[in-house]
N, C-alpha and C positions, 0 to 999 in steps of 0.2 A: 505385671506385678514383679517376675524377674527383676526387668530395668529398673524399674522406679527405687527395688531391695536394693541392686547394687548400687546406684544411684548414692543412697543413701550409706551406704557403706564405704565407699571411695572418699565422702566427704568428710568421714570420721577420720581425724587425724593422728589417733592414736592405733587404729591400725596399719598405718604405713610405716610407724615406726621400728626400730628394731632389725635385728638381720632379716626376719622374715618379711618385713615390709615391700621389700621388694616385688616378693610374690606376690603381691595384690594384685598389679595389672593382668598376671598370667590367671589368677584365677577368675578375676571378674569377664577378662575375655572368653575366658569355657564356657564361663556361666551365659555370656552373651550368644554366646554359637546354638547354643543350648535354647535358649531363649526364641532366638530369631528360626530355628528350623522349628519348633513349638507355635508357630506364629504362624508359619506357611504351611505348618500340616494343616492349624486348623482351620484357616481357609481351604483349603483341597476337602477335607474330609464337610466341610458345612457346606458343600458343593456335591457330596455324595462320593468323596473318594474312602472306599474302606481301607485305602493302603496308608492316605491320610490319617483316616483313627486312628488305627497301629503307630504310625509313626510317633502322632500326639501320647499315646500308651508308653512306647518306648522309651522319649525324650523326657517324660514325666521322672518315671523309673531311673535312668541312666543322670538327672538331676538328683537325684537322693542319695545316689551311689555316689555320683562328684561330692555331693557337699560331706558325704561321710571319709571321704578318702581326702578333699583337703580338710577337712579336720584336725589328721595328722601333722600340717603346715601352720597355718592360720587355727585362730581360736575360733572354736565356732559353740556356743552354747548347744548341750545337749538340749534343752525343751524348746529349742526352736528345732533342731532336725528330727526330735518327734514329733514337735505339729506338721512340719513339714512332709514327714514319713506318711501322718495319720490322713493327711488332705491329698496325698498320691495315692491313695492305697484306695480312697473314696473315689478319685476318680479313675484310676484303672478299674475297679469294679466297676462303675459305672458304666464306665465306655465299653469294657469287656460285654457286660449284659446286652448293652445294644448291636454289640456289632453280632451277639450271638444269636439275634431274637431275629436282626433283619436279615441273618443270612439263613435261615427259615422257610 
């Protein structure tokens, strides 16, 4: 979902405009970093790594924080980084309860 958002984002051409336009590439590449260790956690952790979770936990979290910090750069609608906040927050619960249940 990451990719396909930025994806979709690069192709708008109204956000490359502008001095900040620039930054597009730099933030969509975080976003992609972000993205792709998100990808290979959660293969490791659907393989039974708990370090995996975590990772996937962390990456989630550390994406809410990126997209709140370029904010300040690029436009970024607040009711998207609320929903966005609200479906991290569902899934670190989430994943937090399980990794707490099977370490049990």
């Amino acid at each position: 979902m990451d990719v396909a958002a930025l994806a979709i984002l690069i192709a708008r051409p109204a956000l490359s405009e502008g001095h900040r336009g620039g930054l597009l590439p730099v933030v969509a590449s975080s976003f992609a970093v972000v993205a792709v260790v998100t990808l290979v956690a959660v293969i490791l952790a659907w393989r039974g790594s708990r370090a995996g979770a975590w990772t996937v936990l962390v990456a989630r979290v550390v994406r809410v924080a990126m997209w709140g910090a370029w904010g300040a750069l690029v436009q970024v609608q607040a009711s998207a980084l609320a929903g966005h906040a609200v479906v991290t927050a569902l899934v670190v619960i989430l994943l937090a309860r399980g990794l707490s249940r099977s370490a049990r």
